[in-house]
N, C-alpha and C positions, 0 to 999 in steps of 0.2 A: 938453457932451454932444451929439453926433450922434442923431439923430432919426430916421437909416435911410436905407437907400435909396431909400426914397419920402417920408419924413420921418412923423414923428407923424401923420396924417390919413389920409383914407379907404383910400387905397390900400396904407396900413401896416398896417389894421387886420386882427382875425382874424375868422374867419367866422361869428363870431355879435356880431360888432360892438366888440368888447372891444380896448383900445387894446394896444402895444405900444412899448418903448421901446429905440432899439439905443446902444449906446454903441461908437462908433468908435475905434482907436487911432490917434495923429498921423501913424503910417506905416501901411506896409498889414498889413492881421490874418493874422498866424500861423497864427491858426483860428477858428474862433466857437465860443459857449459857449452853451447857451439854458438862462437862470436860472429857475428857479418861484419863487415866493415862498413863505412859510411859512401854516400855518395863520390864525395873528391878527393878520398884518402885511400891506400892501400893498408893491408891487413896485417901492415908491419910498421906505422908508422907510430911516432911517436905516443900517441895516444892508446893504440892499440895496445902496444908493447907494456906500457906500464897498467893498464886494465891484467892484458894475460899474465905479465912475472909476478902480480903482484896478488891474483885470486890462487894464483898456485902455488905461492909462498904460503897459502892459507888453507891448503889443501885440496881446492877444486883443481881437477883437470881442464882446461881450455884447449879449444879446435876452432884454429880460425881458418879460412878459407877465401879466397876471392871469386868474386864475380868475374863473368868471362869477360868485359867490358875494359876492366882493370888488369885483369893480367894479360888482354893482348899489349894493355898499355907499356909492361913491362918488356914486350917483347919491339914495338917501336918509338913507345917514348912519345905517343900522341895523344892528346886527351881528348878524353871524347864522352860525351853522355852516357848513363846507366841503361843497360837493353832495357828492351821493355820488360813492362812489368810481370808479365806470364810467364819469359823466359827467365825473369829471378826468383820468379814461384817456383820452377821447377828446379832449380839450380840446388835450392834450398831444399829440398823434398830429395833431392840425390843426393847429397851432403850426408841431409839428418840420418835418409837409409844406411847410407855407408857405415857413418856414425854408431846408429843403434847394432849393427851386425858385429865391432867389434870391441865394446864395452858394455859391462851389465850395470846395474844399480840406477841408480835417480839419472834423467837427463833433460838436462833445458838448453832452451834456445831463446837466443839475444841478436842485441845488437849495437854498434851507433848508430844515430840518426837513421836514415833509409834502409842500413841490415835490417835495427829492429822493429823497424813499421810493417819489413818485408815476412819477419819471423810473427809479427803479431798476426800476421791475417792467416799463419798455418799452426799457430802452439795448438789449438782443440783439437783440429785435425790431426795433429801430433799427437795428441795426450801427451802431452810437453809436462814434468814435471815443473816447472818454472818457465816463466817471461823475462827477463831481463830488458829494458830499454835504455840506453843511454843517450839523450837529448833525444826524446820522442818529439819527430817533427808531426806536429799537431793540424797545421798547416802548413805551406807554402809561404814562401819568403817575400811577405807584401799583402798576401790574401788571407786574413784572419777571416771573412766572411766566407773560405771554402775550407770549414775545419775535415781533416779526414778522420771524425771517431766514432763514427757510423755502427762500424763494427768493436768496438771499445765497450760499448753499451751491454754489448752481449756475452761479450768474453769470458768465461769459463776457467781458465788455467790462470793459477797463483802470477800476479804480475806485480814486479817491483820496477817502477819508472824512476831514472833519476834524472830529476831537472835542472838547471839553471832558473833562477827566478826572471832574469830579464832576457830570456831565452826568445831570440827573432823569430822561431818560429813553436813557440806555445810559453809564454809569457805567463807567470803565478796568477793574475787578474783574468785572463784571459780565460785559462785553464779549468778556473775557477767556476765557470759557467756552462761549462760541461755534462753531460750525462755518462759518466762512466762508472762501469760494471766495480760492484762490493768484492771481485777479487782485486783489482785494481788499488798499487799504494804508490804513491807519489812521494817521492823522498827531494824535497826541494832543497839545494845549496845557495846558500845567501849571495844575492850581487854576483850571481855567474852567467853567461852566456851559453849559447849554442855549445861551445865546448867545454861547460864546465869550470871557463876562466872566470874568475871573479875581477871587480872594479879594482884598479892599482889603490883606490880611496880605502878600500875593507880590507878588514882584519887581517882577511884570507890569502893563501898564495893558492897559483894553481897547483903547485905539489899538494898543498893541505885540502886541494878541494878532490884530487884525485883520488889521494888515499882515502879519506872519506869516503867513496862513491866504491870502494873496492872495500872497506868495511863492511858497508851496510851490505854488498852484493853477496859476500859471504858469509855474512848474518843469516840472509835469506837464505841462502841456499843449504843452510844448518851446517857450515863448517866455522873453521876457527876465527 
């Protein structure tokens, strides 16, 4: 893993102190991606890890970064709910700047779950060459009748979602019944869930659902 253009330390860091990590491709990047992490995951977990080594084996550069929430977590080891929502709007808008100040060429923003709900409500603002979502939470975990895709309808910037079909929070049936915007592509993975795991019944393992989902990403993003 590549550590960035200034590497892991101070000068990589973002502006409220919060570490960031780039994963570099062997040749030169296509484009960059800046990944969020999810709600109850940090931005190096397992999931994360095989998204960034594996779009950067493909050529895109990856910048993951945590929310301040998550990484005081690191600092005592307590778990505690995502800030509100304004302060990861803004978290994200310092990130991207950083971001755009020191690489050129195409750049999009993503996420899982909650990074990329958090990324969808700034990509236009952005002029985001790309959306990326990985298990776009659609709803709330229980509440299918409080969909959040209000703004989905309107969305502007090239979006590739990838789903789980039996996904707890935006289910293929469900999703189905949606208004969302002709940039918007839905890439559904058979018999997965919230994180992309499929049923022990299918085909599929979650490595083959993984890889898959980091195909299509770099499909999209026009690299290898």
């Amino acid at each position: 893993m590549s550590k960035g253009p200034s590497g892991f330390i101070d000068a990589g860091q973002c502006e409220q102190g919060l570490p960031w990590l780039w994963d570099e491709p062997p040749q030169a990047a296509s484009s960059t991606l800046i990944l969020a992490h999810g709600a109850g995951a940090p931005m190096d977990s397992p999931f994360m890890q095989t998204m960034a080594q594996g779009l950067a084996a493909r050529g895109v550069r990856v910048v993951r970064f945590e929310f301040a929430y998550m990484a005081q977590r690191r600092v005592d080891g307590r778990k505690r709910p995502p800030n509100p929502q304004a302060q990861l709007l803004q978290q994200w808008r310092e990130v991207h700047a950083q971001v755009r100040q020191r690489v050129s060429g195409p750049l999009s923003v993503g996420g899982k779950s909650m990074g990329g709900r958090m990324a969808s409500l700034l990509a236009d603002e952005f002029g985001a060459s790309a959306l990326v979502c990985l298990g776009y939470p659609f709803y709330a975990a229980g509440k299918p009748e409080k969909p959040r895709v209000a703004h989905l309808a309107e969305l502007r910037t090239p979006t590739l979602i990838i789903q789980g079909e039996r996904d707890a929070l935006g289910n293929r049936e469900t999703v189905a019944g949606y208004e969302l915007s002709a940039a918007i592509e839905v890439h559904w993975l058979q018999a997965a869930d919230h994180d992309l795991k499929p049923l022990k019944a299918s085909s599929f393992s979650h490595q083959q659902h993984l890889q898959t989902a980091v195909g299509a990403i770099a499909a999209y993003l026009g690299a290898g």
